[in-house]
Structure formats: C-alpha cells, structure tokens
DRENLUMZA-556496 format. One record per residue: x, y, z of N, C-alpha, C, O, CB in turn; residue number from 1; residue in three letters. Coordinates in Angstrom, 2 decimals. Atoms other than C-alpha are relative to their C-alpha. Glycine has a CB too. Layout:
@nxx: X; nyy: Y; nzz: Z; caxx: X; cayy: Y; cazz: Z; cxx: X; cyy: Y; czz: Z; oxx: X; oyy: Y; ozz: Z; cbxx: X; cbyy: Y; cbzz: Z; vokol: NUM; volum: Ala
...
***
This chain:
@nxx: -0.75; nyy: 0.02; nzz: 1.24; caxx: -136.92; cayy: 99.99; cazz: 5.79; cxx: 1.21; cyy: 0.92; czz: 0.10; oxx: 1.20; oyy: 2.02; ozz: 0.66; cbxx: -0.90; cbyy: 0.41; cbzz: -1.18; vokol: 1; volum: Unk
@nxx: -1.16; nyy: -1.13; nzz: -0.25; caxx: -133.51; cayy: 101.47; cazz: 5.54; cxx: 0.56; cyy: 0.81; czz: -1.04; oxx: 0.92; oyy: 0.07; ozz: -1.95; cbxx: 1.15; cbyy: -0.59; cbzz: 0.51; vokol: 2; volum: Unk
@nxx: 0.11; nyy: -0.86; nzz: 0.57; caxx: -132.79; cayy: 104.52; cazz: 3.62; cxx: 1.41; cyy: 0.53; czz: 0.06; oxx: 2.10; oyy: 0.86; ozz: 1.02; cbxx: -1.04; cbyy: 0.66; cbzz: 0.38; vokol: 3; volum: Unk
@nxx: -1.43; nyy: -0.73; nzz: 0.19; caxx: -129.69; cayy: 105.77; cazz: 2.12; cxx: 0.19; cyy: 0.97; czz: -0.58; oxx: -0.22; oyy: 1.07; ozz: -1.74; cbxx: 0.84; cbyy: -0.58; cbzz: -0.53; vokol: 4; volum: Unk
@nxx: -0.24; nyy: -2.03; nzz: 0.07; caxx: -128.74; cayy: 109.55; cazz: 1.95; cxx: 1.17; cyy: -0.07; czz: -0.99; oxx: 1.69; oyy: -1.18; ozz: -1.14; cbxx: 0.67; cbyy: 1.09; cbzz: 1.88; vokol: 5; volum: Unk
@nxx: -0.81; nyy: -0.35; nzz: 0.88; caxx: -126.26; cayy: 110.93; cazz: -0.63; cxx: 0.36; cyy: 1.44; czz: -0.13; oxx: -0.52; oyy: 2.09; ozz: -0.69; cbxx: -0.45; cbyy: -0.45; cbzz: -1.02; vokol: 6; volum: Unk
@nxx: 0.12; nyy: -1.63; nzz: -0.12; caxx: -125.00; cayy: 114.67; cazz: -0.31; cxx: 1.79; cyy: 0.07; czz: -0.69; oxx: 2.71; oyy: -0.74; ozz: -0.69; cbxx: -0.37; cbyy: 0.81; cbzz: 2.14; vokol: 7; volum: Unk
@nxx: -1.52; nyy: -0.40; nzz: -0.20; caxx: -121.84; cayy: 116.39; cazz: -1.28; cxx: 0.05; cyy: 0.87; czz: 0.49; oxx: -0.82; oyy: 1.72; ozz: 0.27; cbxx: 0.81; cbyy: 0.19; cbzz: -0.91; vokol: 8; volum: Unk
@nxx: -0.50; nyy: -0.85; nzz: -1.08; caxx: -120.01; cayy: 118.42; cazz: 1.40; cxx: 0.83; cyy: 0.74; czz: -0.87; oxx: 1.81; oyy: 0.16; ozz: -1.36; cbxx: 0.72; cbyy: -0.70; cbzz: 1.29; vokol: 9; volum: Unk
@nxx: -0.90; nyy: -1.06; nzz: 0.76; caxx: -118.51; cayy: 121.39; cazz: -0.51; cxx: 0.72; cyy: 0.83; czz: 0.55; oxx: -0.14; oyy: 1.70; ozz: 0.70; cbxx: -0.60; cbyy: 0.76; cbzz: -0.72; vokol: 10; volum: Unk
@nxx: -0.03; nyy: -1.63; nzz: -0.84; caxx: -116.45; cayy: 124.48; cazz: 1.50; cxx: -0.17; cyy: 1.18; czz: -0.46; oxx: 0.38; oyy: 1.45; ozz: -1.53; cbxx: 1.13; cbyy: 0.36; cbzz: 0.54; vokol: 11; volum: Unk
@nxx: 0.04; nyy: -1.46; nzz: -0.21; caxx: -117.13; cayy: 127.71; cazz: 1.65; cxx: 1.02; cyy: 0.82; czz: -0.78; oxx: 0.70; oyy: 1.59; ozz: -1.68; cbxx: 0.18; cbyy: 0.27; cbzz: 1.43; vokol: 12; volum: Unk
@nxx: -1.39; nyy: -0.58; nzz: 0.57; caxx: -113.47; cayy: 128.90; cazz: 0.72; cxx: 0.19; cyy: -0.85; czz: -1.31; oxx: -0.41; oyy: -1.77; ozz: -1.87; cbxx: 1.41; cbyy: -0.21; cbzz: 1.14; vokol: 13; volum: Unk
@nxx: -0.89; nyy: 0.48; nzz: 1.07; caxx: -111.42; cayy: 128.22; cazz: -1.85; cxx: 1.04; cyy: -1.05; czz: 0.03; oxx: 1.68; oyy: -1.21; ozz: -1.01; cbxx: 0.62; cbyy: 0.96; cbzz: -0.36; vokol: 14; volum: Unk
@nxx: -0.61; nyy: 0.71; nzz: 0.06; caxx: -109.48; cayy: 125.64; cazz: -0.77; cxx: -0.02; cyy: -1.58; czz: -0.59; oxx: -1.15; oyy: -1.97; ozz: -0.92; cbxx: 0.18; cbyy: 0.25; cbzz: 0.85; vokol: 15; volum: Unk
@nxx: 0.49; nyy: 1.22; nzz: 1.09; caxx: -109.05; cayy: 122.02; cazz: -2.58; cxx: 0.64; cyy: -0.74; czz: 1.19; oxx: 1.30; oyy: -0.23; ozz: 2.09; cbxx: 0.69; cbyy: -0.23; cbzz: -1.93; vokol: 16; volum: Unk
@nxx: -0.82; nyy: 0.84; nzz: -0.64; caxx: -107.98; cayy: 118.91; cazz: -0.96; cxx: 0.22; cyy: -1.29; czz: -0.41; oxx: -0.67; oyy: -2.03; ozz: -0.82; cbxx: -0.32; cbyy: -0.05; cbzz: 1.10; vokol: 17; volum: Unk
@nxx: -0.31; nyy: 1.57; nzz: 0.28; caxx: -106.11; cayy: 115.71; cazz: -1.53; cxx: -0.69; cyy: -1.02; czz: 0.51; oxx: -0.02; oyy: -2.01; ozz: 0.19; cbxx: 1.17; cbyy: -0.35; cbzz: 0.37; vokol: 18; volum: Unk
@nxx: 0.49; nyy: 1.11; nzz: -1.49; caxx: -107.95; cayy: 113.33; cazz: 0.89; cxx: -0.96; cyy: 0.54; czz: 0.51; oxx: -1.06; oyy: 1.72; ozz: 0.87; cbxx: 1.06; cbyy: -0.24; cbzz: 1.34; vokol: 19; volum: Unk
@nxx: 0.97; nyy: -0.60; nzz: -0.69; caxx: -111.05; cayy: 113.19; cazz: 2.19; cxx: 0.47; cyy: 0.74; czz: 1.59; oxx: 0.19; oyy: 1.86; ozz: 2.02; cbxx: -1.04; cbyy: -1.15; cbzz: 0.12; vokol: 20; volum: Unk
@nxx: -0.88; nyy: -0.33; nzz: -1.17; caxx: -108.95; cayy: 113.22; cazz: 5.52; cxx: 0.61; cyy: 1.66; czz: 0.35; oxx: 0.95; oyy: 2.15; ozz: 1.43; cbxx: 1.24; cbyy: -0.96; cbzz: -0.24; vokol: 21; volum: Unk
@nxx: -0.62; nyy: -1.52; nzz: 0.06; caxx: -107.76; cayy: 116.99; cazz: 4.43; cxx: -1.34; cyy: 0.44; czz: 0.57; oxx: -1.44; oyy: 0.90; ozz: 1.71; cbxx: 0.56; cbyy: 0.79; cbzz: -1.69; vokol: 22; volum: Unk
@nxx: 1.07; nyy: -0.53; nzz: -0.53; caxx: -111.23; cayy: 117.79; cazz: 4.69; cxx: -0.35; cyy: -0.27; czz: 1.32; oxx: -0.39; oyy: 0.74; ozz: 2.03; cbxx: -0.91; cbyy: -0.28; cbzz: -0.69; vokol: 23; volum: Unk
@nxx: 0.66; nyy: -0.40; nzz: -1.27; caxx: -112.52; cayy: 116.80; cazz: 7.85; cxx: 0.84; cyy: 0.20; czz: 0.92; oxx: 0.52; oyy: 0.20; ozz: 2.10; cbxx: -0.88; cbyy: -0.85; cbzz: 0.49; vokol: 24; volum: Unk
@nxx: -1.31; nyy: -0.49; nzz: -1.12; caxx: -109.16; cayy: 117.69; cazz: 9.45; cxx: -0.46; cyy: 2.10; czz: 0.19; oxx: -0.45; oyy: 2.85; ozz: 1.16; cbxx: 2.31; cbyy: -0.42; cbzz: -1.21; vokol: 25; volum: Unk
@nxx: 0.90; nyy: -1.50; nzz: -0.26; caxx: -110.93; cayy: 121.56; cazz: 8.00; cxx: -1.51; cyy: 0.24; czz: 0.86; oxx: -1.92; oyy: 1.01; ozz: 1.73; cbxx: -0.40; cbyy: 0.51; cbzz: -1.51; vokol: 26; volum: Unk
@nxx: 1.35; nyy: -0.36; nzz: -0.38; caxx: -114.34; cayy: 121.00; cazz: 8.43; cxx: -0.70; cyy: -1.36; czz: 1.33; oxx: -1.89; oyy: -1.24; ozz: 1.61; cbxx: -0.96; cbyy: 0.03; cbzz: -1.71; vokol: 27; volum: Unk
@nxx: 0.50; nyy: 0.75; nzz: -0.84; caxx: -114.99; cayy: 118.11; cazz: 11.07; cxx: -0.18; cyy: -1.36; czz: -0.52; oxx: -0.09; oyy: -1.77; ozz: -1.67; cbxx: -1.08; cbyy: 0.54; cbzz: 0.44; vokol: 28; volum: Unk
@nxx: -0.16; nyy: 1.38; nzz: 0.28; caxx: -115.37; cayy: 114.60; cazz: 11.65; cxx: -1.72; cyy: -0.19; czz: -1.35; oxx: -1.72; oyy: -1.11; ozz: -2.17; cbxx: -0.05; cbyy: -1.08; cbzz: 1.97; vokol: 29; volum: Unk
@nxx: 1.03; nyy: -0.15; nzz: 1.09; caxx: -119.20; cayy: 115.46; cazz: 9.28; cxx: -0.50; cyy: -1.96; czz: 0.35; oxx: -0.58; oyy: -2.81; ozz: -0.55; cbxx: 0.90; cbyy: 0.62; cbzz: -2.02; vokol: 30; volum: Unk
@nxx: 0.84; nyy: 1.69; nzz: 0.02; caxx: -120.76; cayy: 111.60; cazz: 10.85; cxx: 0.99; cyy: -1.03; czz: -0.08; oxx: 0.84; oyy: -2.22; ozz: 0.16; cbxx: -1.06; cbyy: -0.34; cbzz: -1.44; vokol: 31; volum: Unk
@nxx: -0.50; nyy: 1.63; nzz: 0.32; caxx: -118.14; cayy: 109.60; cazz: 10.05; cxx: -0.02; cyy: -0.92; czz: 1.46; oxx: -0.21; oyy: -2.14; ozz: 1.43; cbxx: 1.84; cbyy: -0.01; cbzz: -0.69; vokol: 32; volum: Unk
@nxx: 0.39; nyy: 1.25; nzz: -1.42; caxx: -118.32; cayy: 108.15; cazz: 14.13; cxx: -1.23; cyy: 0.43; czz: 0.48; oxx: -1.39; oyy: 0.61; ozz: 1.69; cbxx: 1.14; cbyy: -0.02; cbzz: 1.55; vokol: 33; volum: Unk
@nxx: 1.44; nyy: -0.50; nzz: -0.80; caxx: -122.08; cayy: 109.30; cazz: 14.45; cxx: -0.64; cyy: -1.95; czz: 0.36; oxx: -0.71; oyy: -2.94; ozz: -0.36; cbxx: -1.48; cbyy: 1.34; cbzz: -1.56; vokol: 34; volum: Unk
@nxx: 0.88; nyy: 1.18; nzz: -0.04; caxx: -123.91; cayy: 106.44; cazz: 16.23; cxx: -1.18; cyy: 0.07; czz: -0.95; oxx: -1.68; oyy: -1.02; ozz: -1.23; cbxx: -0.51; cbyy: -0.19; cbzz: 1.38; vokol: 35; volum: Unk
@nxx: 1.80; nyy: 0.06; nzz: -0.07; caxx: -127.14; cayy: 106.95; cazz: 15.10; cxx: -0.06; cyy: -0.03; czz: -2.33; oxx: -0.81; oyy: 0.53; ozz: -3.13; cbxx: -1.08; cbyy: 2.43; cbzz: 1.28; vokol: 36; volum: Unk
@nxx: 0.31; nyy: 0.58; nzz: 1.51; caxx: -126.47; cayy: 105.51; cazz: 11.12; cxx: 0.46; cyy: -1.32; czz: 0.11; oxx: 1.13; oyy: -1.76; ozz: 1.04; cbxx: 0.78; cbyy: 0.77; cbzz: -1.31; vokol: 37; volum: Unk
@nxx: -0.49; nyy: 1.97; nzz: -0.09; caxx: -125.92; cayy: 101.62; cazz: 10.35; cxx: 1.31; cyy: 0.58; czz: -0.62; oxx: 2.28; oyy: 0.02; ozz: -0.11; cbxx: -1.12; cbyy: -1.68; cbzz: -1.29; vokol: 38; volum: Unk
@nxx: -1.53; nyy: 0.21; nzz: 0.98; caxx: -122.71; cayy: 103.02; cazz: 7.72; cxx: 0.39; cyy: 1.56; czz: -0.46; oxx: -0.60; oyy: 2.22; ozz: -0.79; cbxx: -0.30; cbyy: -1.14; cbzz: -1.74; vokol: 39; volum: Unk
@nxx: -0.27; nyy: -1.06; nzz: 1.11; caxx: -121.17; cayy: 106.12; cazz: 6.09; cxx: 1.28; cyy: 0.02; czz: -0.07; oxx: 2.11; oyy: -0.11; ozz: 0.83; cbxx: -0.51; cbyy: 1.41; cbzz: 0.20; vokol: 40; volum: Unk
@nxx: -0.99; nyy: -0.17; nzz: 0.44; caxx: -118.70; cayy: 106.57; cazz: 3.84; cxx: -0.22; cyy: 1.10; czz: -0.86; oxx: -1.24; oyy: 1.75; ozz: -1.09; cbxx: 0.47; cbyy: -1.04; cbzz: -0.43; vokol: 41; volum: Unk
@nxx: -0.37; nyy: -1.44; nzz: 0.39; caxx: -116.82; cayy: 109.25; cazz: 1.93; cxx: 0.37; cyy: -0.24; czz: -1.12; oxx: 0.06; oyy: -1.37; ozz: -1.51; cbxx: 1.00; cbyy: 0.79; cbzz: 0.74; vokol: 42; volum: Unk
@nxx: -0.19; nyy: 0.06; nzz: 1.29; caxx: -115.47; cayy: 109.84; cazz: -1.48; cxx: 0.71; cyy: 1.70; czz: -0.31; oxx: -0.26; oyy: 2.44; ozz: -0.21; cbxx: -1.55; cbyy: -0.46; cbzz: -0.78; vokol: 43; volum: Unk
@nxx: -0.73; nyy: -0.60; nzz: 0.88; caxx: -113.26; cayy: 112.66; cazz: -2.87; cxx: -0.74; cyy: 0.77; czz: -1.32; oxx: -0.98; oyy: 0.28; ozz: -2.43; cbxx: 0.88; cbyy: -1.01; cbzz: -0.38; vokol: 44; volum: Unk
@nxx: 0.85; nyy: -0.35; nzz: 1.23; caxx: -115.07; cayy: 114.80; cazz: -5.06; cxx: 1.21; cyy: 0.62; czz: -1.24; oxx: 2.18; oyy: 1.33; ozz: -0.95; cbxx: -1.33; cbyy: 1.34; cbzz: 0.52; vokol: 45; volum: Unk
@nxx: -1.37; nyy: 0.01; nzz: 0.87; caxx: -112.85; cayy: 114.95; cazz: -8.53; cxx: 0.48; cyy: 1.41; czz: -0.08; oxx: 1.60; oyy: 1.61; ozz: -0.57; cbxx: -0.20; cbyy: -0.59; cbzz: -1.59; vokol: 46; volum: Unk
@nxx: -0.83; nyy: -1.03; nzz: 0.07; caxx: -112.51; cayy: 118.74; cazz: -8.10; cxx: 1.00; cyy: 0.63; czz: 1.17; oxx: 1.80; oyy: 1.57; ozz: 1.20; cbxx: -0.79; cbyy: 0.85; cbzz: -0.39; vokol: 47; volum: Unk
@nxx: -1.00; nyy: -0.46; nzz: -1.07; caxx: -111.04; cayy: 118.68; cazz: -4.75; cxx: -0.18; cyy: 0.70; czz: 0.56; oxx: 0.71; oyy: 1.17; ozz: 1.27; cbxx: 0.97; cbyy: 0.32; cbzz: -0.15; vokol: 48; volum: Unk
@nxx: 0.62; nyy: -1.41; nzz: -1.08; caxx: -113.27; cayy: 121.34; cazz: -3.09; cxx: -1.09; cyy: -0.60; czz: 0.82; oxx: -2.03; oyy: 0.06; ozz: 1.27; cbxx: -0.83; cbyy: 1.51; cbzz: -0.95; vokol: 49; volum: Unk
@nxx: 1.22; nyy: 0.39; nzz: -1.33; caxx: -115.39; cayy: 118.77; cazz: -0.71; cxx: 0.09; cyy: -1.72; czz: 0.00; oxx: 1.16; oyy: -2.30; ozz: -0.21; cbxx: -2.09; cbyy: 0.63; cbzz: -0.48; vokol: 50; volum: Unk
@nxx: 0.36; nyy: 1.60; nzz: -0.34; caxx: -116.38; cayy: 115.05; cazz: -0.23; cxx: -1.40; cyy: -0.59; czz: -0.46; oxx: -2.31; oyy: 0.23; ozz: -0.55; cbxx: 0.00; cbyy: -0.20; cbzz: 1.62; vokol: 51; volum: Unk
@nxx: 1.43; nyy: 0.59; nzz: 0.33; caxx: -119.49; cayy: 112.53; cazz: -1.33; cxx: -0.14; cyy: -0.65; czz: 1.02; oxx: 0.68; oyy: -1.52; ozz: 1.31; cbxx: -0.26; cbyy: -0.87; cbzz: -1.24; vokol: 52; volum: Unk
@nxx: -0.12; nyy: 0.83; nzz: -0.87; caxx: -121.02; cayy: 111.43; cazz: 1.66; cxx: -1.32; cyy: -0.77; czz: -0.25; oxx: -2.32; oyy: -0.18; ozz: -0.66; cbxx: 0.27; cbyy: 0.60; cbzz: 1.32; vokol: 53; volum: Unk
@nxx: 0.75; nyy: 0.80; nzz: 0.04; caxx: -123.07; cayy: 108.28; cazz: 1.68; cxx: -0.56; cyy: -0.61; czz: 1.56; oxx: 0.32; oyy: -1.21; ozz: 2.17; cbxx: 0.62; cbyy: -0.82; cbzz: -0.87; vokol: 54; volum: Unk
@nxx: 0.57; nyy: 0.31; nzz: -1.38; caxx: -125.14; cayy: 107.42; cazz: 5.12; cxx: -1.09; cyy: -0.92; czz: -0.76; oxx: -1.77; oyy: -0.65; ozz: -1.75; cbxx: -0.62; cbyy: 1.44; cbzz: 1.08; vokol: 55; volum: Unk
@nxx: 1.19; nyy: 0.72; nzz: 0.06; caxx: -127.34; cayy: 104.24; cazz: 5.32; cxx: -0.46; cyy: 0.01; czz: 1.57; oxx: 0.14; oyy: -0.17; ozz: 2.62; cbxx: 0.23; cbyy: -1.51; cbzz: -0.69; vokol: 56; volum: Unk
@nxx: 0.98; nyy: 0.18; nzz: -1.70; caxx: -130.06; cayy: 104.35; cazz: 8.26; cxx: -0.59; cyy: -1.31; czz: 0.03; oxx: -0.81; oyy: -1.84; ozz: -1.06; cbxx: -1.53; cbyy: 1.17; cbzz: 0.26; vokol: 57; volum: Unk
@nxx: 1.18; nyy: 0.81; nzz: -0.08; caxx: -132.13; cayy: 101.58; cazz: 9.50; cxx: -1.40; cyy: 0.15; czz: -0.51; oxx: -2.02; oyy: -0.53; ozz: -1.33; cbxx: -0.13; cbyy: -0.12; cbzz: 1.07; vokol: 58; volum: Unk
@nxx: 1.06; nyy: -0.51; nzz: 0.32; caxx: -135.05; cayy: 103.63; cazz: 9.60; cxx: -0.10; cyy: 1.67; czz: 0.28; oxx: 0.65; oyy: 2.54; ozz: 0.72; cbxx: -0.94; cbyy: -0.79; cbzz: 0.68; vokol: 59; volum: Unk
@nxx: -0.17; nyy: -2.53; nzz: -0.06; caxx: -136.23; cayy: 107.74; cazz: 9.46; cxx: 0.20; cyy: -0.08; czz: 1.12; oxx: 1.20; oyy: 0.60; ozz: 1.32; cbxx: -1.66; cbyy: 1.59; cbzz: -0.27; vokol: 60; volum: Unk
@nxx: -0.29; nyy: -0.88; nzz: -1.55; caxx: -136.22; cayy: 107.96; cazz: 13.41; cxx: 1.77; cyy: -0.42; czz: -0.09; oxx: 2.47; oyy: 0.54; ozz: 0.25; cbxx: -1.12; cbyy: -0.88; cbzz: 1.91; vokol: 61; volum: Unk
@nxx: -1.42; nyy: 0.10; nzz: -0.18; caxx: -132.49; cayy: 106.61; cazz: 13.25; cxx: 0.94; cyy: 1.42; czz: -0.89; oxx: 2.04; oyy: 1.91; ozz: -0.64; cbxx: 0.40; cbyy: -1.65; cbzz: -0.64; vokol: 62; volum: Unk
@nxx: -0.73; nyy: -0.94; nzz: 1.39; caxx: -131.81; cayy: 109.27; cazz: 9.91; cxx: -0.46; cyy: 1.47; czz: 1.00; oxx: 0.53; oyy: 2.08; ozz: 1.42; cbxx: -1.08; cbyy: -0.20; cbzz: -2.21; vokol: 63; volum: Unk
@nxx: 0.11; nyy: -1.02; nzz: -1.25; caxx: -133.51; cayy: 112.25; cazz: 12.49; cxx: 0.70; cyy: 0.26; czz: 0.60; oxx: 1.10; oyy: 1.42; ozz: 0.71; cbxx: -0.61; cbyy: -0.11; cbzz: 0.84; vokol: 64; volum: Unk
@nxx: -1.16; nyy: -0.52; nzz: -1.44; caxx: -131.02; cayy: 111.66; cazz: 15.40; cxx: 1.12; cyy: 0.98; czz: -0.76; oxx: 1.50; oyy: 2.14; ozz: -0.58; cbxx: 1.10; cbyy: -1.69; cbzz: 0.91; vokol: 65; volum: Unk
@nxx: -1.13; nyy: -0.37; nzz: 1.38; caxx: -128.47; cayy: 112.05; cazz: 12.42; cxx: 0.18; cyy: 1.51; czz: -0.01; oxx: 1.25; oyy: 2.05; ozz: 0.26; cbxx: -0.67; cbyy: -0.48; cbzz: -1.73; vokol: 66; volum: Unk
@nxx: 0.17; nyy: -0.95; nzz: 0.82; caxx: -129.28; cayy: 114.98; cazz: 11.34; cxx: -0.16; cyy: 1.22; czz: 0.76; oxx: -1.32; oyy: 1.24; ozz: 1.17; cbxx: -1.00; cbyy: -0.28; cbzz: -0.84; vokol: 67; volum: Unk
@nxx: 0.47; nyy: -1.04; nzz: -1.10; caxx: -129.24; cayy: 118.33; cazz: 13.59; cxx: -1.49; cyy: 0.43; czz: -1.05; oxx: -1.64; oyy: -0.05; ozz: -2.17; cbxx: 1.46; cbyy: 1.60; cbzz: 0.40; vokol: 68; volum: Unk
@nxx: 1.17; nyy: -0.24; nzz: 0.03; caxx: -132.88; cayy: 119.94; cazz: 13.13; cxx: 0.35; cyy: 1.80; czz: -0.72; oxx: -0.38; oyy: 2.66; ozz: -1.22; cbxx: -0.78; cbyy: -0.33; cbzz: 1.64; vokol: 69; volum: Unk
@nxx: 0.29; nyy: -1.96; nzz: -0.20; caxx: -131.27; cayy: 123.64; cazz: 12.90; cxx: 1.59; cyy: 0.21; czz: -0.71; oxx: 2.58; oyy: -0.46; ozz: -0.43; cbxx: -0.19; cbyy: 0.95; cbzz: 2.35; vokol: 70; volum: Unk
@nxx: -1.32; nyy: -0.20; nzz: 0.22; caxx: -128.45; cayy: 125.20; cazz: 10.95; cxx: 0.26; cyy: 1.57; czz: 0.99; oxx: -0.38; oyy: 2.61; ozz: 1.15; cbxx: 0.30; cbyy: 0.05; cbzz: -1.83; vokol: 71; volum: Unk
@nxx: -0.32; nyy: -1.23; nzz: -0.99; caxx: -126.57; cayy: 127.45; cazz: 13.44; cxx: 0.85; cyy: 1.13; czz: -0.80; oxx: 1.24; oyy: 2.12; ozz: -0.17; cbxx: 0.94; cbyy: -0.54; cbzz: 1.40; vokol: 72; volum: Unk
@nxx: -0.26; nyy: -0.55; nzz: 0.95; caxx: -125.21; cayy: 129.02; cazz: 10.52; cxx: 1.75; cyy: 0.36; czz: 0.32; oxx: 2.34; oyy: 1.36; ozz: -0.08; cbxx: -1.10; cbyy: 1.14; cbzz: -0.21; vokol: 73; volum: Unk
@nxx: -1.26; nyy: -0.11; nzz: 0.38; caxx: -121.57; cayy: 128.31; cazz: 11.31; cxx: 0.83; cyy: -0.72; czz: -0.39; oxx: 2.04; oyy: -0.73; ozz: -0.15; cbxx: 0.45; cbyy: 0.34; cbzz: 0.58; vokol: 74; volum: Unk
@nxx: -0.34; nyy: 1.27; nzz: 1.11; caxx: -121.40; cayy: 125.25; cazz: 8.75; cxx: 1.24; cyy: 1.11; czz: -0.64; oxx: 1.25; oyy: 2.34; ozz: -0.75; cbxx: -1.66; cbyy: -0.65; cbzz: -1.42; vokol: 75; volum: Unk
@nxx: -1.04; nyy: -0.46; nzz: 0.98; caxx: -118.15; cayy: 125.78; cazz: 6.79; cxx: -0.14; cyy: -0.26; czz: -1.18; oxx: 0.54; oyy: 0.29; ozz: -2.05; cbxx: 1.13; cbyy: -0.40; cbzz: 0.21; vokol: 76; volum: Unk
@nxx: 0.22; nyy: 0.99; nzz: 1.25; caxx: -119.44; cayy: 123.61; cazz: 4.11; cxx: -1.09; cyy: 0.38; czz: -0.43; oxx: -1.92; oyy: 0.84; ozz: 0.36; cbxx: -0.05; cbyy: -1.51; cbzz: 0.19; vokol: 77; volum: Unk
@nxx: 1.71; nyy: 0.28; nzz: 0.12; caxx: -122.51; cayy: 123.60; cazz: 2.10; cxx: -0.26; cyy: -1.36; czz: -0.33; oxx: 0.56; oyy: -2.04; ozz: -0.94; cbxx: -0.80; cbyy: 0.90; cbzz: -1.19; vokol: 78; volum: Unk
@nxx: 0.26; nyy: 1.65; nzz: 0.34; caxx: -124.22; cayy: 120.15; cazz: 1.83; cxx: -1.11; cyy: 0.33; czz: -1.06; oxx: -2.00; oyy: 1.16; ozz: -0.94; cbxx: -0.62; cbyy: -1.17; cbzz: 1.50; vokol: 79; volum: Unk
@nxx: 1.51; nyy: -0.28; nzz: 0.78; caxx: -126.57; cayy: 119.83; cazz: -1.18; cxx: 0.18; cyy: -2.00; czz: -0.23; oxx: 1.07; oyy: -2.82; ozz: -0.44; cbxx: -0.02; cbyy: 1.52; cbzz: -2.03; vokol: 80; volum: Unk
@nxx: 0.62; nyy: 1.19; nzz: 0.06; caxx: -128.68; cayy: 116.68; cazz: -1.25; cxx: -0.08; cyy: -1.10; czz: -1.38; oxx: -0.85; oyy: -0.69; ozz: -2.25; cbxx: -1.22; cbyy: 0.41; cbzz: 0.37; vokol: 81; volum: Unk
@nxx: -0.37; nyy: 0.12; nzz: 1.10; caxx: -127.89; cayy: 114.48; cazz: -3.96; cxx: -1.17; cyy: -1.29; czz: -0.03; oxx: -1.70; oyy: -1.53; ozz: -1.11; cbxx: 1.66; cbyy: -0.13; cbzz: -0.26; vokol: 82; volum: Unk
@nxx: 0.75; nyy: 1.48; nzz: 0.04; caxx: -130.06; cayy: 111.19; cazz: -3.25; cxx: -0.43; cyy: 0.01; czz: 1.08; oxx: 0.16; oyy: 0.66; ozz: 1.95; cbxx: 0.75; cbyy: -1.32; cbzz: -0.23; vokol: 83; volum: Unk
@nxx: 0.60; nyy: 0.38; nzz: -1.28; caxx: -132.46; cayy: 109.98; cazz: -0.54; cxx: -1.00; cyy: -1.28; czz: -0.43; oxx: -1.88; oyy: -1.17; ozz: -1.28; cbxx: -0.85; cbyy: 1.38; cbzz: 0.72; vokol: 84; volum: Unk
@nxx: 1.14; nyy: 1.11; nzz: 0.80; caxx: -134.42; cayy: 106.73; cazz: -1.27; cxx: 0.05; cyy: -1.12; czz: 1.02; oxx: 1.05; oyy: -1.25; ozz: 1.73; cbxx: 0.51; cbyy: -0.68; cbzz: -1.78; vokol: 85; volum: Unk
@nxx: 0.06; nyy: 1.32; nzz: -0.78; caxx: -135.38; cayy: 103.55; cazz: 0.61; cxx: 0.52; cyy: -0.83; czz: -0.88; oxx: 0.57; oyy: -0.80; ozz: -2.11; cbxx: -1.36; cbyy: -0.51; cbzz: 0.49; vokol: 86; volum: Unk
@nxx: -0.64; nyy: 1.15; nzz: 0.77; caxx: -133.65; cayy: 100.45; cazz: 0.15; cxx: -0.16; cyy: -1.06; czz: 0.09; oxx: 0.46; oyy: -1.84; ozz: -0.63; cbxx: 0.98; cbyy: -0.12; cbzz: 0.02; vokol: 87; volum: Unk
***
C-alpha cells in the first residue's frame, strides 16, 4: 500500500523566501531527486520561512530508504510532521 508523508521544512534563521527554489538553493535539494519515493512535491509556505513537502512511497521499506535513520544535527531546517497515512 502506498503511503503519503506531509511535513513542513521550516529554517532555523530568520530568513523568508520567494520560491521554493530560494529554499533549497539554502537548505538543499530536501528529496526532490531522491530515488527511493514514487513523487514529491513542494509548496511555499504563506509565511515564507520554509516549504510543504509532500512524498508518496510505494510501500514503508521504500519510505525507510527515504528517510536517514539519524539526525547528525546539522539540519538547517526543522521538519515537523504534518500527515502520514496510507493510500
């Protein structure tokens, strides 16, 4: 069954941005060419301090690869989990 994730990517700083594109030009490409999801897309969050990212998996071992296991604690962003549900 395939399972679609929902998070918003927030930064750290204070900075805002026009375009999701501003952002991961700061904080990284964040999945958008990860093999290991069937889709993800992005979204503009309306205050301009991060992105909505949407990932659909096939299945959990595909959403695993995804996902590092460990924060090395030199994320720029915080991600908080907004949705996770089978589909």
């Amino acid at each position: 069954m395939a399972i679609r994730h929902i998070a918003d990517l927030v930064t750290k700083n204070s900075n805002t941005y026009a375009t999701a594109d501003e952002f991961f030009a700061e904080h990284g490409p964040l999945g958008k060419d990860n093999a290991n999801c069937t889709s993800v897309s992005f979204e503009l969050l309306p205050a301009g301090t991060g992105v909505k990212r949407t990932v659909i998996f096939d299945n959990e071992a595909q959403r695993d690869l995804f996902f590092p296991q460990m924060d090395d604690g030199v994320k720029t962003f915080v991600s908080t989990r907004i949705e996770e549900v089978v589909i």
